[in-house]
Structure formats: C-alpha cells, structure tokens
N, C-alpha and C positions, 0 to 999 in steps of 0.2 A: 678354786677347789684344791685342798689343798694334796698333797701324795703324800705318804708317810713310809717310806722304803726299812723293812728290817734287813741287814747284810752283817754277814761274816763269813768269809771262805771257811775258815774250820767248821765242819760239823757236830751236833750236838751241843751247840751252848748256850740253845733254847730261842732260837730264832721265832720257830711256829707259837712257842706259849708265848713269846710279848707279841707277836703278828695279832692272837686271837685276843690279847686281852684289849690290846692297843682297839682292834674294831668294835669290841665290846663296849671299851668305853665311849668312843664316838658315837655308838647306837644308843649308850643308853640319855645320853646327852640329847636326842631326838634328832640325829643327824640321820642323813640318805646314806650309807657308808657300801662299800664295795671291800669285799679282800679277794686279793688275788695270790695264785699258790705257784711260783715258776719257780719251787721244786721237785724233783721229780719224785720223792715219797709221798710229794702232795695229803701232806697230815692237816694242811690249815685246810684244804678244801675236804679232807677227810672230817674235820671239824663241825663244816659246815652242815655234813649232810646229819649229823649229829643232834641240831642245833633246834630243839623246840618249838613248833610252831607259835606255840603263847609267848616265846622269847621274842624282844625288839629284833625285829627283822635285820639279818645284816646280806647282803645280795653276794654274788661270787662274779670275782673279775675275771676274764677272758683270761689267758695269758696261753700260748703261745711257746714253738720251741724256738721260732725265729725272727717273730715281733711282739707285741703285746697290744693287745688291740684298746682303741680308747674307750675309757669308760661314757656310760651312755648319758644322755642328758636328763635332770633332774639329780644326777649324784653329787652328795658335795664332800664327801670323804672319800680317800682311799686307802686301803694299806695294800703293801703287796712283800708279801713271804718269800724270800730269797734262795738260791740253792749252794749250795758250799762250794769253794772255787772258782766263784765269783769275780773275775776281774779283766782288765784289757777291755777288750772292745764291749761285750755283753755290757759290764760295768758302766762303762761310759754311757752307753745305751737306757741303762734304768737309772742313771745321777741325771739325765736329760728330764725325767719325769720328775724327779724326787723335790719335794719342796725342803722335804727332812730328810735325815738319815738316821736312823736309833741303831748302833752297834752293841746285840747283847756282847759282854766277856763276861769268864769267869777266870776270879783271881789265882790264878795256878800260873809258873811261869809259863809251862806248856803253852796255853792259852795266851798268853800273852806277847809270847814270843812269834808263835803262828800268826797272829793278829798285825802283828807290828808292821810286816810289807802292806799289810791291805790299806791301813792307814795311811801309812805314807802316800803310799796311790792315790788315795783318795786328797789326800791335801795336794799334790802336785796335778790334779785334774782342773782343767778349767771352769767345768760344769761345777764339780764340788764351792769352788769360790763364791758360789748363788747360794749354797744350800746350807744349811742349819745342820748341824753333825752335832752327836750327842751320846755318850756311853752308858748304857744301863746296866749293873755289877748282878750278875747271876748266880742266884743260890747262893748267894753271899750272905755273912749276919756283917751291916756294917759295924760291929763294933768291933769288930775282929780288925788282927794284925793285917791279915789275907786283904781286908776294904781298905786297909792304910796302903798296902803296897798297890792295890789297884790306884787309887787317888795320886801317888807318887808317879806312877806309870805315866798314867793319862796327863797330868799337868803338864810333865813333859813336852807332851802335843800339842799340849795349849787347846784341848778338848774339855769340855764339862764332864763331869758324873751327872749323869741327870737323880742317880737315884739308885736302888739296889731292890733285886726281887730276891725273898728268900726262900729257899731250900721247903718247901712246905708239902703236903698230901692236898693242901685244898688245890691248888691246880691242875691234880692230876686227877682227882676225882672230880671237879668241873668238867673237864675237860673230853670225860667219858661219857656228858652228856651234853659236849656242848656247849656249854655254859661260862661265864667270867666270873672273875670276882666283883663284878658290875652287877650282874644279874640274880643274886641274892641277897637274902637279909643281910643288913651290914651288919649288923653283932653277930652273924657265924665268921666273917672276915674283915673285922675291926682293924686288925693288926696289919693286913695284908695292903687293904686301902689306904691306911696312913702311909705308907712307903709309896701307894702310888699318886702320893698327892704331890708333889714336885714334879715326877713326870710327865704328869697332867696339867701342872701347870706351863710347862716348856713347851706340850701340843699343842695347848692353846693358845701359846705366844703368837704372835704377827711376826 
C-alpha cells in the first residue's frame, strides 16, 4: 500500500491542492485511497466534506495530534496533507510511513530558501534513504526564467522536478466543490492534465 506524504514547513505553497489532486487521481484510477489532513486548517479534510457523493469515493484518514492511526484494511492508497513546520521528531515520524514524499515549492527565493533546511533534513534522515522524494514547481509556467531557477536549485540536491502545477482558477474553483482535475471533462482541463502526466507517472513508479 503505498503512502504518498505532501511536506513543506513554509506554509502556503499549496501543500492541500496537490494532497487533493494527488487522491483524486488515485481514486479516479479505481484505487481504495484514504487522505489524511495532520494540518491544523485541515482544508484537505475540509475538502473532503465538500466532495460529491456521485464523485469516486475518496475515504478520510484518521490522523491524530500525537500518532496517526493505521489506515484500515481493504485501502491501498494513501495521501496524507502535512502541516507547516514540520520537522525533528513529528518528521521522522511521518518519513517512517511515507513510501514518497512530493515537496510542492514555489520558485521565488523566499521559498526556496525556507525550503532548503527541510531538505537537507530530509536527506540526512535514515528513514528518508527508503523513500522516493520528489519536487513539484507551484504556480509556476515552466517556461519561465522562475522553473529554470527552480530546476537549478533542485539539481543541486540531486532531487527530480517531477513536474509543475500552474497558477490557474480551475483548482480553485474545483476545489469549492470538491473536485480534481481528475474528475471532469478533460477538454475543460486539457492543459492542466498534460502537466500532470509526469507526475503521474513518478506515483505510479515502483
């Protein structure tokens, strides 16, 4: 089964929108998916309650201020939404689970700079050593200067770009009912889904 951990200490750089698309896609794939929200805005479980009965079912993971409790049997996805600040012990704690790790950034130094201790953490983790780590460029148009610096960045780390989400109204208006870019006609979100076809194909890696 595999875990799909969204993480970044800074807040705001769109952790919940790849958490929900990320389970969107899993569900719409016909997978049993779970998300979990161990933020405390809890907008991905705010999500949930959002989320269409006629929609492929995605279930809501326990989580916990002091453990996270195991998903139940018959699930074989899971994602779980992370909270900002994230690191030390908590960290080590949800890299034990994490089969992945998906790091949104967005390419601004700010962000990048903020970013740059968590990473390191995360590579100097033992738990991390098991797990598939992977960077997703947010709000970003990759053809911009902004995805060359980000790509410059991350090489560095010897981290992938798995891919870039950009800047768009369709996930925010999804998102008010619920919904992915999974979950509708793909010609309203032609554009959106070709960007999330690398990403998709990295989850679905072994």
């Amino acid at each position: 089964m595999p875990v799909v951990v969204v993480a970044n200490p800074k807040g705001g750089v769109g952790k919940s929108t790849l958490s929900t698309q990320i389970a969107g896609y899993f569900a719409s794939q016909g997978h049993a998916v779970m998300l979990g929200d161990a933020d405390r805005q809890q907008s991905s479980r705010l999500w949930l309650t959002l989320r269409p009965t006629a929609a492929r079912p995605i279930a809501s993971w326990d989580v916990g201020d002091d453990q996270i409790a195991k998903p139940p049997k018959g699930t074989t996805h899971v994602v779980l939404d992370t909270p900002a600040g994230l690191h030390g012990k908590r960290l080590k704690e949800v890299l034990k689970l994490a089969d992945k790790v998906v790091v949104p950034l967005q390419p601004s130094v700010f962000d990048i700079f903020a970013t740059r201790a968590f990473l390191d953490e995360l590579a100097d983790s033992a738990q991390a050593a098991k797990t598939q780590i992977g960077i997703v460029g947010m709000r970003v148009d990759e053809r911009t200067r902004a995805a060359d610096q980000l790509h410059t960045f991350v090489q560095g780390l010897g981290l992938p770009v798995l891919g870039f989400v950009r800047d768009t109204q369709n996930y925010i208006q999804l998102a008010a009912r619920g919904l992915t870019v999974f979950d509708v006609t793909p010609g309203r979100v032609e554009r959106d889904l070709a960007q999330w076809q690398p990403i998709c194909h990295w989850l679905d890696a072994k």
